[in-house]
Jmol script that loads the backbone (N, CA, C; Angstrom):
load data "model"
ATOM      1  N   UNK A   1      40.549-157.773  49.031  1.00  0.00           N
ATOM      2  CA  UNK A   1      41.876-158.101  49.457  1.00  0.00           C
ATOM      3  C   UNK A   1      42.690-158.482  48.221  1.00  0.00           C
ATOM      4  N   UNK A   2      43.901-157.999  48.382  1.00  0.00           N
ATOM      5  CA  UNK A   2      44.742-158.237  47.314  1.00  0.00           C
ATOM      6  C   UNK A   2      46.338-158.959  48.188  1.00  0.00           C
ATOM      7  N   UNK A   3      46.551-159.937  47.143  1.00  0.00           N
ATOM      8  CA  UNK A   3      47.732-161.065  47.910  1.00  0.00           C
ATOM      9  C   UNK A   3      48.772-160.845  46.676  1.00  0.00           C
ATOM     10  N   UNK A   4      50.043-160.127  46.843  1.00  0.00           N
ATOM     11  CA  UNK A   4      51.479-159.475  46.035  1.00  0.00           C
ATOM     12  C   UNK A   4      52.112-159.582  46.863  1.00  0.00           C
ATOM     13  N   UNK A   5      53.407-160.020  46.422  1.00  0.00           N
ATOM     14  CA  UNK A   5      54.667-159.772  46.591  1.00  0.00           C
ATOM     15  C   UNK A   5      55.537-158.090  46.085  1.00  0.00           C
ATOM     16  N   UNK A   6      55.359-158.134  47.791  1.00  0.00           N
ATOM     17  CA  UNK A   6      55.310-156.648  47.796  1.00  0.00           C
ATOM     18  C   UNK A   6      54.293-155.946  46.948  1.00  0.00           C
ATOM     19  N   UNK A   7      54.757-155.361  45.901  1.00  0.00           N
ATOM     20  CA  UNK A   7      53.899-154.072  45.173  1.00  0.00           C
ATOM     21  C   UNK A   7      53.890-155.081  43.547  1.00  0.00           C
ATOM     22  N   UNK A   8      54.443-155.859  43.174  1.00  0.00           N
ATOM     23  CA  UNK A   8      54.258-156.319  41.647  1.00  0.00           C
ATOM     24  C   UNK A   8      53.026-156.720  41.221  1.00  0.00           C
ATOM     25  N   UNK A   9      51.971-157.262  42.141  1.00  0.00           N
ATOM     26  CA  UNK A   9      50.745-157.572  41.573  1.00  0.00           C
ATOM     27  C   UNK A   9      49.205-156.923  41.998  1.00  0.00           C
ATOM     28  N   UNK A  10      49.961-155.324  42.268  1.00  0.00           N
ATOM     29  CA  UNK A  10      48.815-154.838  42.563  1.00  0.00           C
ATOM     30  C   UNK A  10      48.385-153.983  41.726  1.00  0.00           C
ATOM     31  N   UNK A  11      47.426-153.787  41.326  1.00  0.00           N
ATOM     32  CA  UNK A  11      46.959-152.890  40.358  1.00  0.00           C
ATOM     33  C   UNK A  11      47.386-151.579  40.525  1.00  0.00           C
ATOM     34  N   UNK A  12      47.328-150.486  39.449  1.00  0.00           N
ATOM     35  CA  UNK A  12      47.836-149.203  39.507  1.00  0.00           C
ATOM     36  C   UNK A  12      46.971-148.534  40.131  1.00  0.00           C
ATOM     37  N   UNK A  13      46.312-148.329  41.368  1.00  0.00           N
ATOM     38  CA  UNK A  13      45.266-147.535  41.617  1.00  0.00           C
ATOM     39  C   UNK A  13      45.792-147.274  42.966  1.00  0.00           C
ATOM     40  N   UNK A  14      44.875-146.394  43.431  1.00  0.00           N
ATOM     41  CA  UNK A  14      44.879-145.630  44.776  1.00  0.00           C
ATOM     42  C   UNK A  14      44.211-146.640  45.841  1.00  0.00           C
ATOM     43  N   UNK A  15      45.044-146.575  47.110  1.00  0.00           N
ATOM     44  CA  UNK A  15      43.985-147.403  48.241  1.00  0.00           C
ATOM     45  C   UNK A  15      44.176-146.316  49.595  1.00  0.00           C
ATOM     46  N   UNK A  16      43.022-146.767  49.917  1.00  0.00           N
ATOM     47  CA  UNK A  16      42.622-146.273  51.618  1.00  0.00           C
ATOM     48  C   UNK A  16      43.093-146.434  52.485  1.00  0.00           C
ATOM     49  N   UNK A  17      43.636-148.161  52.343  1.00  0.00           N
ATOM     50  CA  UNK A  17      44.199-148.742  53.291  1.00  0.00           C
ATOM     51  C   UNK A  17      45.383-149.959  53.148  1.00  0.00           C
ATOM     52  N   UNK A  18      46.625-149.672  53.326  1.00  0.00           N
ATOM     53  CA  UNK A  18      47.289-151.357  53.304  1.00  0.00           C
ATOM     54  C   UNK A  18      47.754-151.701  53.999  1.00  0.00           C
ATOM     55  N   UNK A  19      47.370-153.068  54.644  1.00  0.00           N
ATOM     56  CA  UNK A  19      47.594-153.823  55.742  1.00  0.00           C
ATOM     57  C   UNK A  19      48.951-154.750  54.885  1.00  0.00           C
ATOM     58  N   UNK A  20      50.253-154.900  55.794  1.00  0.00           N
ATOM     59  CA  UNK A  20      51.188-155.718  55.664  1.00  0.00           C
ATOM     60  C   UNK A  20      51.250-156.360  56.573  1.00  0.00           C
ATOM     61  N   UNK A  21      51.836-157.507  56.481  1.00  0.00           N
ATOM     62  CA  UNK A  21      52.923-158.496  57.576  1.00  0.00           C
ATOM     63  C   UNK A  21      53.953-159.231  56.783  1.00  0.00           C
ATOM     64  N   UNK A  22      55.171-158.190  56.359  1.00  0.00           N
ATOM     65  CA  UNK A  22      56.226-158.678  55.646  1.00  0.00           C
ATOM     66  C   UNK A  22      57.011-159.985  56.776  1.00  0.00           C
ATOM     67  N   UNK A  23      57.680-160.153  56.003  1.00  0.00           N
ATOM     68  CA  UNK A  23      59.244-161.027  56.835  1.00  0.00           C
ATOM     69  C   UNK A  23      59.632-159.855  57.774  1.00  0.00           C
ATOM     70  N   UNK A  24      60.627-159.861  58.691  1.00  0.00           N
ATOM     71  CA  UNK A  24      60.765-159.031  59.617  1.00  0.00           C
ATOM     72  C   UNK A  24      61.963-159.231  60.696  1.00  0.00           C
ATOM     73  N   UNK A  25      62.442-160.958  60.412  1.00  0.00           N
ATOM     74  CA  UNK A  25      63.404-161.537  61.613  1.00  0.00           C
ATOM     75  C   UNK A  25      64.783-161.200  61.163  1.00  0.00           C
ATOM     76  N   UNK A  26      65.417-160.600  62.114  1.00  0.00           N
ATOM     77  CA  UNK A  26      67.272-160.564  61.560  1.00  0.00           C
ATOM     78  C   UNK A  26      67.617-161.518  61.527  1.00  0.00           C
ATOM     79  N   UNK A  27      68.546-161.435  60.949  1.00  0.00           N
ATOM     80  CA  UNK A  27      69.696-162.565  60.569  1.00  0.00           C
ATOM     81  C   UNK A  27      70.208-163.506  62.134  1.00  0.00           C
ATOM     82  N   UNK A  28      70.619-162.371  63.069  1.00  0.00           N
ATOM     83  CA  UNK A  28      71.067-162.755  64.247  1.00  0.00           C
ATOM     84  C   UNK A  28      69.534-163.636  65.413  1.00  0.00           C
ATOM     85  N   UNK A  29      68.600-162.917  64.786  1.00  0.00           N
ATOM     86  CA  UNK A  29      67.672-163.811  65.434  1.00  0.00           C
ATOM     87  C   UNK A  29      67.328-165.470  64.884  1.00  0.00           C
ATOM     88  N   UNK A  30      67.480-164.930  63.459  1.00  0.00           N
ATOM     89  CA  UNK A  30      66.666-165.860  63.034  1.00  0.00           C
ATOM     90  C   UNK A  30      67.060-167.686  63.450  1.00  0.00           C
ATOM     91  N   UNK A  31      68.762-167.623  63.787  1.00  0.00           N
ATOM     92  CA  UNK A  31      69.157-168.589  64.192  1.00  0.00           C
ATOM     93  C   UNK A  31      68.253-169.049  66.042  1.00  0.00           C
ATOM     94  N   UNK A  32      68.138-167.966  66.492  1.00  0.00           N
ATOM     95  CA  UNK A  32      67.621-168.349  68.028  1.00  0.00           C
ATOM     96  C   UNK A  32      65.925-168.703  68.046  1.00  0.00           C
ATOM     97  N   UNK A  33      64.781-168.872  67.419  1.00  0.00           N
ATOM     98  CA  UNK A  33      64.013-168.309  67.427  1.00  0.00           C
ATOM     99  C   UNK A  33      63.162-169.888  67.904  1.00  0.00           C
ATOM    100  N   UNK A  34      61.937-170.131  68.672  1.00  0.00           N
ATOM    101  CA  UNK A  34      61.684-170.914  69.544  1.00  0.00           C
ATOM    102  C   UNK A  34      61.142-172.221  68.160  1.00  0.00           C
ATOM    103  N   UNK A  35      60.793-173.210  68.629  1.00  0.00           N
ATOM    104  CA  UNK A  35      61.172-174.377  67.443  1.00  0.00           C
ATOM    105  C   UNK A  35      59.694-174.393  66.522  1.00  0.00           C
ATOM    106  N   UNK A  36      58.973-173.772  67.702  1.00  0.00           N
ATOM    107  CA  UNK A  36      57.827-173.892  66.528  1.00  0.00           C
ATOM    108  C   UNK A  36      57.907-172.945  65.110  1.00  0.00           C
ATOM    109  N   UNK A  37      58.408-172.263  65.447  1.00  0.00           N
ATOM    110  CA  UNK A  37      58.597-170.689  64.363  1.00  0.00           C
ATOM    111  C   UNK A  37      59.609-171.809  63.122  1.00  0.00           C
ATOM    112  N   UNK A  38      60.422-172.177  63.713  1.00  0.00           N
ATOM    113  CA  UNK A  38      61.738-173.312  63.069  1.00  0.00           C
ATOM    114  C   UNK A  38      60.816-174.242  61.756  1.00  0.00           C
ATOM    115  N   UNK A  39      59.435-173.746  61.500  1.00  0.00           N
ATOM    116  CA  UNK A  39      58.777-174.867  61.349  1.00  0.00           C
ATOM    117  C   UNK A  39      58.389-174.101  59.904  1.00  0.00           C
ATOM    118  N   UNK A  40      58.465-172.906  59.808  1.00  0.00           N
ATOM    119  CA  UNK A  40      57.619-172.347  58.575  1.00  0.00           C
ATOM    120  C   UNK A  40      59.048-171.734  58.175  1.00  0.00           C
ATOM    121  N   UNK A  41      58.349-172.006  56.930  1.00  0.00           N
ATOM    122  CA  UNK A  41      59.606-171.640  55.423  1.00  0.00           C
ATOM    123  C   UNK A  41      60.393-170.245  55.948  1.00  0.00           C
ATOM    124  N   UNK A  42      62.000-170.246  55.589  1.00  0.00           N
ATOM    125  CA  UNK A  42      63.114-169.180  55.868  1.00  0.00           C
ATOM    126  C   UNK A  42      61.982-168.180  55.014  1.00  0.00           C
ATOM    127  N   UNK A  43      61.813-168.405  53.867  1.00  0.00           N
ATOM    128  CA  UNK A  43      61.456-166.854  53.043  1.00  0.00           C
ATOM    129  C   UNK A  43      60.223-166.118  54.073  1.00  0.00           C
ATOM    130  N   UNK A  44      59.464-167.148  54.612  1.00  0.00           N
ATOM    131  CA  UNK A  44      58.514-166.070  55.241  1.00  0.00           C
ATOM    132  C   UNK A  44      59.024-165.468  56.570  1.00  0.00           C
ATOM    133  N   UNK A  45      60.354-165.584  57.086  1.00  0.00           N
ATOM    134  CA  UNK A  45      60.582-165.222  58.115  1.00  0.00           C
ATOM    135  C   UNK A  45      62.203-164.114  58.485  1.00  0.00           C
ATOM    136  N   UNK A  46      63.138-164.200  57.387  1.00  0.00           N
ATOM    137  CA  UNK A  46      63.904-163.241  57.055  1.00  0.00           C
ATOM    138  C   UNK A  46      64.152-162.358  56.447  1.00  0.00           C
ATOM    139  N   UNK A  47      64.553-161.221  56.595  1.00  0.00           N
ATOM    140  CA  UNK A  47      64.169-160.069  56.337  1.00  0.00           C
ATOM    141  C   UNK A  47      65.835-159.360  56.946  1.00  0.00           C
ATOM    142  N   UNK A  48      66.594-159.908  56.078  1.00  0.00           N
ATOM    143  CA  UNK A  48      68.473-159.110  55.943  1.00  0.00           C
ATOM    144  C   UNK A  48      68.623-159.091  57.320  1.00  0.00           C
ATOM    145  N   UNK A  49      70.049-158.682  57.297  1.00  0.00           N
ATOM    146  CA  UNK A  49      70.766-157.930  58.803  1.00  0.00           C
ATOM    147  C   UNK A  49      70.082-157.657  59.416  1.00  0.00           C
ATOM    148  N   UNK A  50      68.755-156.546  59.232  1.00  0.00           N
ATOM    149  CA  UNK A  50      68.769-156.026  60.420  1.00  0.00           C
ATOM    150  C   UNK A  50      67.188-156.016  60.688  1.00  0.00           C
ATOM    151  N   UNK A  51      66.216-156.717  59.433  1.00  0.00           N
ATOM    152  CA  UNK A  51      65.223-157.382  59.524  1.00  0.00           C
ATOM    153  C   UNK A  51      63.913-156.445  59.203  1.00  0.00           C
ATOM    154  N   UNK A  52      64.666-155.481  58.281  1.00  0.00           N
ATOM    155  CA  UNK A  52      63.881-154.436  57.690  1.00  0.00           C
ATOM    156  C   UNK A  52      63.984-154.051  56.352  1.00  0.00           C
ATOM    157  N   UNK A  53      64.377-155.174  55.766  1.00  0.00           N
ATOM    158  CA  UNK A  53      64.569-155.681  54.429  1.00  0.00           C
ATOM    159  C   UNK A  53      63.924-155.014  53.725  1.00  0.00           C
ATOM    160  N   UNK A  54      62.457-155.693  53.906  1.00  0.00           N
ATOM    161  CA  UNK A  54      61.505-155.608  53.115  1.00  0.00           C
ATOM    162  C   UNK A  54      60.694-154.317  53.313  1.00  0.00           C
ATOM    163  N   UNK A  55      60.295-154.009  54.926  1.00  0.00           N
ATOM    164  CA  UNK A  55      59.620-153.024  55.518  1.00  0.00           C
ATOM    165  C   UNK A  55      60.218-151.238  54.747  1.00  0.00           C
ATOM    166  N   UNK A  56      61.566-151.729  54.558  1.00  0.00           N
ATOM    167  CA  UNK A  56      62.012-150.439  53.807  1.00  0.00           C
ATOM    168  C   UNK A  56      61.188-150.234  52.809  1.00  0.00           C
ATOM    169  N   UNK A  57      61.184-151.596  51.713  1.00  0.00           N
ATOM    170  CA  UNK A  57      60.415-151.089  50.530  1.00  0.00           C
ATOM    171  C   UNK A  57      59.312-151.072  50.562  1.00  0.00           C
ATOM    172  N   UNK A  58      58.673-151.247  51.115  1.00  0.00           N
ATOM    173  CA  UNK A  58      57.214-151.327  51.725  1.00  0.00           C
ATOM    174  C   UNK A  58      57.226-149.184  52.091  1.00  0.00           C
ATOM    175  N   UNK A  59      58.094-149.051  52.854  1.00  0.00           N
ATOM    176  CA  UNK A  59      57.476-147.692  52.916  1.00  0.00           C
ATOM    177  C   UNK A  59      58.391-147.242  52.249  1.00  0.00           C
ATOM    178  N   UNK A  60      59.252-147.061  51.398  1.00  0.00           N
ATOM    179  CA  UNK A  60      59.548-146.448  49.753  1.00  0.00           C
ATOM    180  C   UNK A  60      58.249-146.211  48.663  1.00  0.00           C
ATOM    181  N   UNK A  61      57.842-147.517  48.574  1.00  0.00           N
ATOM    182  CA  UNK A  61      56.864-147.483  47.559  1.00  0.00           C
ATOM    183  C   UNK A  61      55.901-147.087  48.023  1.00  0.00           C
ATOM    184  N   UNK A  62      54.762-147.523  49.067  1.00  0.00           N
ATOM    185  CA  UNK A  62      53.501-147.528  49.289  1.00  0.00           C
ATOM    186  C   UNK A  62      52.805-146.120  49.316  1.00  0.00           C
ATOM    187  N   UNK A  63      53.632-144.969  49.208  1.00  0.00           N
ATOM    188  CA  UNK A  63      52.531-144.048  49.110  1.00  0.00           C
ATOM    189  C   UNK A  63      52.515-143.581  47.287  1.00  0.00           C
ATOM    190  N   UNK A  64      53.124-144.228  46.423  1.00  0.00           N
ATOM    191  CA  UNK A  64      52.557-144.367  45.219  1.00  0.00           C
ATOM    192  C   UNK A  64      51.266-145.037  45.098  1.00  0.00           C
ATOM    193  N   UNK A  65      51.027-146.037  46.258  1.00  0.00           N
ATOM    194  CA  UNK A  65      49.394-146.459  46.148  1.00  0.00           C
ATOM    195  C   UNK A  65      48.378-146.348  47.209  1.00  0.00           C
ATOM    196  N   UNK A  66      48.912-145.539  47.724  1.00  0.00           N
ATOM    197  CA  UNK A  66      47.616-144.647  48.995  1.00  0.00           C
ATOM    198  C   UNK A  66      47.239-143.528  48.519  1.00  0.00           C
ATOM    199  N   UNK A  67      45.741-143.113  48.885  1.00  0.00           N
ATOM    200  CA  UNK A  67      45.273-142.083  48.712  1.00  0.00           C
ATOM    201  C   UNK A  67      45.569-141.111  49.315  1.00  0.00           C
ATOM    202  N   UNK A  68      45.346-140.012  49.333  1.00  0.00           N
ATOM    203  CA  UNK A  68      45.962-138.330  50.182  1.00  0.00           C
ATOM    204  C   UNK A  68      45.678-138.847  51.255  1.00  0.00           C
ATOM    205  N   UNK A  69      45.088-139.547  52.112  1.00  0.00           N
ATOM    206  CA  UNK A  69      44.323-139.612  53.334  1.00  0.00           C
ATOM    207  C   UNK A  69      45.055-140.969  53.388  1.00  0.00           C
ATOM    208  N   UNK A  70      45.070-142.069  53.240  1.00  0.00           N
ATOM    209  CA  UNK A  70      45.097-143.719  53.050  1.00  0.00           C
ATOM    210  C   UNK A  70      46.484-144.140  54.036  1.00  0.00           C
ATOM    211  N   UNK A  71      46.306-144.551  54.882  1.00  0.00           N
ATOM    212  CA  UNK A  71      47.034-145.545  55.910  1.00  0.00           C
ATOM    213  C   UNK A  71      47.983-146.336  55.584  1.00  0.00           C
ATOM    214  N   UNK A  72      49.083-146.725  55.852  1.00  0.00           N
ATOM    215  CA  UNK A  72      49.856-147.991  56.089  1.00  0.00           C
ATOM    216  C   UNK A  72      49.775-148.995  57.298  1.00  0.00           C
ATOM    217  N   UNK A  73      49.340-150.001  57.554  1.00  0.00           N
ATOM    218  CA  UNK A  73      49.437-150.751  58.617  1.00  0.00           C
ATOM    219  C   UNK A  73      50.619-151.651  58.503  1.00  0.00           C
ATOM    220  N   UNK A  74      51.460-151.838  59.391  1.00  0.00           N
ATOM    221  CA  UNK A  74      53.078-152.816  58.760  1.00  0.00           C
ATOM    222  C   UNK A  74      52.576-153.358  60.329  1.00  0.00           C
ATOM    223  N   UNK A  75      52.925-154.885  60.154  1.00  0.00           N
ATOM    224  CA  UNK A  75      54.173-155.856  61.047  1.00  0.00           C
ATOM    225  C   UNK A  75      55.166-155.643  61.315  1.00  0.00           C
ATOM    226  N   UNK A  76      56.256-155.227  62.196  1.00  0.00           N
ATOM    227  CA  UNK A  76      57.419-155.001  62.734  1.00  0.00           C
ATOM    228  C   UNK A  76      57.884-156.119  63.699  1.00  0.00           C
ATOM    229  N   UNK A  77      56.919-156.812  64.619  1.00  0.00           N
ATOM    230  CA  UNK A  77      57.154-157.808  65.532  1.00  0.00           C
ATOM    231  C   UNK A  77      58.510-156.991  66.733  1.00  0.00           C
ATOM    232  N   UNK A  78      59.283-157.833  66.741  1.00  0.00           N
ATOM    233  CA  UNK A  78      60.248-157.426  67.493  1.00  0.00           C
ATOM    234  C   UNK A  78      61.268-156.680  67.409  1.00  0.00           C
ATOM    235  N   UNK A  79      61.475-156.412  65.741  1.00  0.00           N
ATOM    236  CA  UNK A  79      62.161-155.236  65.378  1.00  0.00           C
ATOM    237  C   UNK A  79      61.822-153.624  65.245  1.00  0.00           C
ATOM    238  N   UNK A  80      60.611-153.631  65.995  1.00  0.00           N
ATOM    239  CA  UNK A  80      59.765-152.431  66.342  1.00  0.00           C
ATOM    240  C   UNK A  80      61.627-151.290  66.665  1.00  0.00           C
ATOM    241  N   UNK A  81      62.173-151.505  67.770  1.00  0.00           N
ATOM    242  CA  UNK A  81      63.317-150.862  68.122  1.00  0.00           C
ATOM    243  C   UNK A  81      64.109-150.673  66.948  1.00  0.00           C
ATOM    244  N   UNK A  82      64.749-151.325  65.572  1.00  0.00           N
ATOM    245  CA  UNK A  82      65.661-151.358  64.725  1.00  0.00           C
ATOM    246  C   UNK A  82      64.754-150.122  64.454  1.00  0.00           C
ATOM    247  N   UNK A  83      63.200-150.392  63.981  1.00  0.00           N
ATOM    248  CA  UNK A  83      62.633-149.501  62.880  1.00  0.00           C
ATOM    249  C   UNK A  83      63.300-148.016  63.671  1.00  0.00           C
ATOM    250  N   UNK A  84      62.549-147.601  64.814  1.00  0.00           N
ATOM    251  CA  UNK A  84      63.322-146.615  64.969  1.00  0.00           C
ATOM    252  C   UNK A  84      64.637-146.063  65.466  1.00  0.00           C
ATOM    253  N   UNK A  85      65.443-147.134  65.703  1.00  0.00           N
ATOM    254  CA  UNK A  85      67.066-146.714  65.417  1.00  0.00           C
ATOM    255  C   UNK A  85      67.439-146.218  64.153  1.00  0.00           C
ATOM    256  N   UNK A  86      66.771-147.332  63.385  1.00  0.00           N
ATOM    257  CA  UNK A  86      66.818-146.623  61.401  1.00  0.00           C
ATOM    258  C   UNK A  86      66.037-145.699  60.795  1.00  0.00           C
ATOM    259  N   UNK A  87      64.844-144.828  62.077  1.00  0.00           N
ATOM    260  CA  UNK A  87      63.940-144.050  61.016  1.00  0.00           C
ATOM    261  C   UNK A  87      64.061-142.687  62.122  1.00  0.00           C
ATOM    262  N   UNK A  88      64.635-142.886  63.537  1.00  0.00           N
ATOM    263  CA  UNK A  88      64.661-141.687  64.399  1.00  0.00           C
ATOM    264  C   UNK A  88      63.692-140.714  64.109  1.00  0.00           C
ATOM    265  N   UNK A  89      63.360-139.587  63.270  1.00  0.00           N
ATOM    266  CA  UNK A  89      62.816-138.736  62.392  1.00  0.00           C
ATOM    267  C   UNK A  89      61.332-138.892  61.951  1.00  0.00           C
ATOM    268  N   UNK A  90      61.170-140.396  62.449  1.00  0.00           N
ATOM    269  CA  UNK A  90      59.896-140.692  61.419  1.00  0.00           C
ATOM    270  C   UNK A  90      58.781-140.830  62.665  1.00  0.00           C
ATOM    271  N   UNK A  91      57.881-140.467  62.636  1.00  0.00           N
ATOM    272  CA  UNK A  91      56.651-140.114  63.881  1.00  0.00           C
ATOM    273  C   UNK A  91      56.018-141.219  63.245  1.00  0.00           C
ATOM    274  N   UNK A  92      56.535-142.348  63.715  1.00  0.00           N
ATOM    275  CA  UNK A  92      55.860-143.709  63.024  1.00  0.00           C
ATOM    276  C   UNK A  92      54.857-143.996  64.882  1.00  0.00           C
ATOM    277  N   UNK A  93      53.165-144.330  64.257  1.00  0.00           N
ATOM    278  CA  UNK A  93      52.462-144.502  66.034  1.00  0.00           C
ATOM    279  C   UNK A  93      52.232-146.423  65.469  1.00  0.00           C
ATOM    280  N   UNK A  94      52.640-146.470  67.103  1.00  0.00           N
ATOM    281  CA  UNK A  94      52.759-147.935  67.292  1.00  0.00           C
ATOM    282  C   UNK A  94      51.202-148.370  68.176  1.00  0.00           C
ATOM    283  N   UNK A  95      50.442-149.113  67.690  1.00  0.00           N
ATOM    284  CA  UNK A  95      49.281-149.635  67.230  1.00  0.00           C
ATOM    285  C   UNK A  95      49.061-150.469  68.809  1.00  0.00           C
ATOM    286  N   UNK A  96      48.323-150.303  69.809  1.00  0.00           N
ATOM    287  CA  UNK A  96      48.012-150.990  70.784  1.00  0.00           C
ATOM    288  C   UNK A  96      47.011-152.271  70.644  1.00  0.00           C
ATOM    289  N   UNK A  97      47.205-153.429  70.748  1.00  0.00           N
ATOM    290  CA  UNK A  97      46.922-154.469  70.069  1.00  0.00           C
ATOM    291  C   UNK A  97      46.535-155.266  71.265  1.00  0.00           C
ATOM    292  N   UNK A  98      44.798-156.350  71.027  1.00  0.00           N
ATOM    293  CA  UNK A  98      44.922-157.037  71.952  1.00  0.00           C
ATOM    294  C   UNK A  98      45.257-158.386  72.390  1.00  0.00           C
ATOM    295  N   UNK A  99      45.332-159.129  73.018  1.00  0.00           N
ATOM    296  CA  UNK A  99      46.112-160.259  73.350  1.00  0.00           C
ATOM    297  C   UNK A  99      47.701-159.768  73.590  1.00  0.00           C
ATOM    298  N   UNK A 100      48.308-158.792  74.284  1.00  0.00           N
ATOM    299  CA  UNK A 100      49.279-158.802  74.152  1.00  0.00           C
ATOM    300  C   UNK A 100      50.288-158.679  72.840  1.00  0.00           C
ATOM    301  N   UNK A 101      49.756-158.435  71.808  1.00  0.00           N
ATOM    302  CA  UNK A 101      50.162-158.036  70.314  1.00  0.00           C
ATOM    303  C   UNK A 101      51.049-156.848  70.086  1.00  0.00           C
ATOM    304  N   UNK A 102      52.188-156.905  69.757  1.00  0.00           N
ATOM    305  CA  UNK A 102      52.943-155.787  69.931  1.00  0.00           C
ATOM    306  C   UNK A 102      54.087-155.459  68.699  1.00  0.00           C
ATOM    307  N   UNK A 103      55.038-154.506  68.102  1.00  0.00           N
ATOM    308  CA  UNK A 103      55.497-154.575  67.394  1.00  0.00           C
ATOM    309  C   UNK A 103      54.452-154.183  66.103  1.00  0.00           C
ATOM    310  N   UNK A 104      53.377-153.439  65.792  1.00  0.00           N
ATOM    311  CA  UNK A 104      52.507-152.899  64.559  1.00  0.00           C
ATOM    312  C   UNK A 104      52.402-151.937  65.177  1.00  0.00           C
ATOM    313  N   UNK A 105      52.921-150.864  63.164  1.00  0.00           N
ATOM    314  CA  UNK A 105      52.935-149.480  63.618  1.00  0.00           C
ATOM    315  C   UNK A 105      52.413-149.068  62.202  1.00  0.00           C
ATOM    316  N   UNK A 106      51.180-147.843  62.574  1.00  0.00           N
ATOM    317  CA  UNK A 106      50.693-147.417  61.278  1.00  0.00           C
ATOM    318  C   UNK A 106      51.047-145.854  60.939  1.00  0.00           C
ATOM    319  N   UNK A 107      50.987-145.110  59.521  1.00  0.00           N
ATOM    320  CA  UNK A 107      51.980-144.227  59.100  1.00  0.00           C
ATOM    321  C   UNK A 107      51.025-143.814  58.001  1.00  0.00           C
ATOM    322  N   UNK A 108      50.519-142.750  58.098  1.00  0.00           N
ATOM    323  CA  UNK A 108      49.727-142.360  56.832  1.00  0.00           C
ATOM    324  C   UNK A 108      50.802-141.875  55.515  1.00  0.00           C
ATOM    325  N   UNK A 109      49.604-141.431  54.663  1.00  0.00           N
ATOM    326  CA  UNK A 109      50.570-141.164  53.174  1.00  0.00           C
ATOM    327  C   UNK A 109      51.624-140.057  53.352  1.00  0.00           C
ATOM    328  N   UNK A 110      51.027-138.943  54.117  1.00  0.00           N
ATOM    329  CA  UNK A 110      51.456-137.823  54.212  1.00  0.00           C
ATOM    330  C   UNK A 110      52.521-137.744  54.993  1.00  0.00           C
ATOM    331  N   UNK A 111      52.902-138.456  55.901  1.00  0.00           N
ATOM    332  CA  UNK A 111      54.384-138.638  56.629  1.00  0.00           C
ATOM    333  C   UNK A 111      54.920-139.550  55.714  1.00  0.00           C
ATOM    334  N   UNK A 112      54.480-140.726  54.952  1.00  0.00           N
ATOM    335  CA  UNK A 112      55.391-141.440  54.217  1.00  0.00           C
ATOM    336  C   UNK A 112      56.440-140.384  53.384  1.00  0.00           C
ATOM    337  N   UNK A 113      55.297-139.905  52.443  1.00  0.00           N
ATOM    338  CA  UNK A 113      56.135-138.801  51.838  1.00  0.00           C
ATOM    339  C   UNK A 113      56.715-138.171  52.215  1.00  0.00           C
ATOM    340  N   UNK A 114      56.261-137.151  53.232  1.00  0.00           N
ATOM    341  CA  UNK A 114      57.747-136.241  53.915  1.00  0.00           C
ATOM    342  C   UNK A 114      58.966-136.781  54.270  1.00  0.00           C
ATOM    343  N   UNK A 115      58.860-138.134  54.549  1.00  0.00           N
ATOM    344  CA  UNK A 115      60.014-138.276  55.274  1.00  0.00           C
ATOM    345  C   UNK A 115      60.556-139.679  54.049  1.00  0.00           C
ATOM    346  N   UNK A 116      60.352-139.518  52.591  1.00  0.00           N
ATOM    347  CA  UNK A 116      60.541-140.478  51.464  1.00  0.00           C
ATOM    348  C   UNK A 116      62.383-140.577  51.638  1.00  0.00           C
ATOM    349  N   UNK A 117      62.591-139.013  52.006  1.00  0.00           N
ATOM    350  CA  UNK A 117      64.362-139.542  51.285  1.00  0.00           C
ATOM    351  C   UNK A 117      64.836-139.990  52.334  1.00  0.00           C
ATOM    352  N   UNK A 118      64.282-140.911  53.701  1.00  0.00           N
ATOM    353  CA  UNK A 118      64.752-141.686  54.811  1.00  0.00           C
ATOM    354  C   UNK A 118      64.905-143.047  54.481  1.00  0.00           C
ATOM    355  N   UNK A 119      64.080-143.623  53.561  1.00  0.00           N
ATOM    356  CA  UNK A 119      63.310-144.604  52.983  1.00  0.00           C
ATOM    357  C   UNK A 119      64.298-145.303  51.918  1.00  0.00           C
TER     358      UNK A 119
END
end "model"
wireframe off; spacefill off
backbone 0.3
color backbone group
């Protein structure tokens, strides 16, 4: 396991697999959001206007460090809907999760790339 902000402290190499859970909350949520959440630091929980801040650069960069084959796993939470209002085009599959877990969607290298100049 490797712990970066975003992509700066990861080594130059190829991976199989990268699991994220960026920031993710809009702006407009972030004011409503139930009190326990109220409790952990703004940086780990905003993520711009529209709460895909980060998730953009996350799939800009990440297939510079996946292998031909190698996965993206992202956190989306409740902005699962923005992602595809903002990616329409992108055959992003949303990850059936248990406990009721919802909002994770994974995206191999090979659609990252095709669909890079969305990104």
């Amino acid at each position: 396991m490797i712990h970066s902000d975003l992509f700066t402290s990861i080594p130059p190499k190829k991976y199989d697999l990268i699991i994220t859970n960026p920031p993710y909350v809009d702006q407009k949520t972030l004011g409503m959001l139930p009190k326990e959440y109220q409790m952990e630091p703004v940086i780990s929980l905003r993520a711009g206007e529209d709460g895909l801040k980060f998730i953009k650069k996350i799939l800009r960069y990440s297939s510079y460090f996946l292998n031909e084959n190698g996965l993206l796993i992202c956190e989306v939470g409740e902005n699962i809907m923005n992602l595809f209002s903002r990616f329409p085009k992108v055959n992003f599959k949303i990850l059936k999760l248990k406990n009721k877990g919802k909002g994770v969607f994974c995206i191999g290298k090979r659609q990252i790339f095709e669909n890079q100049k969305f990104f």
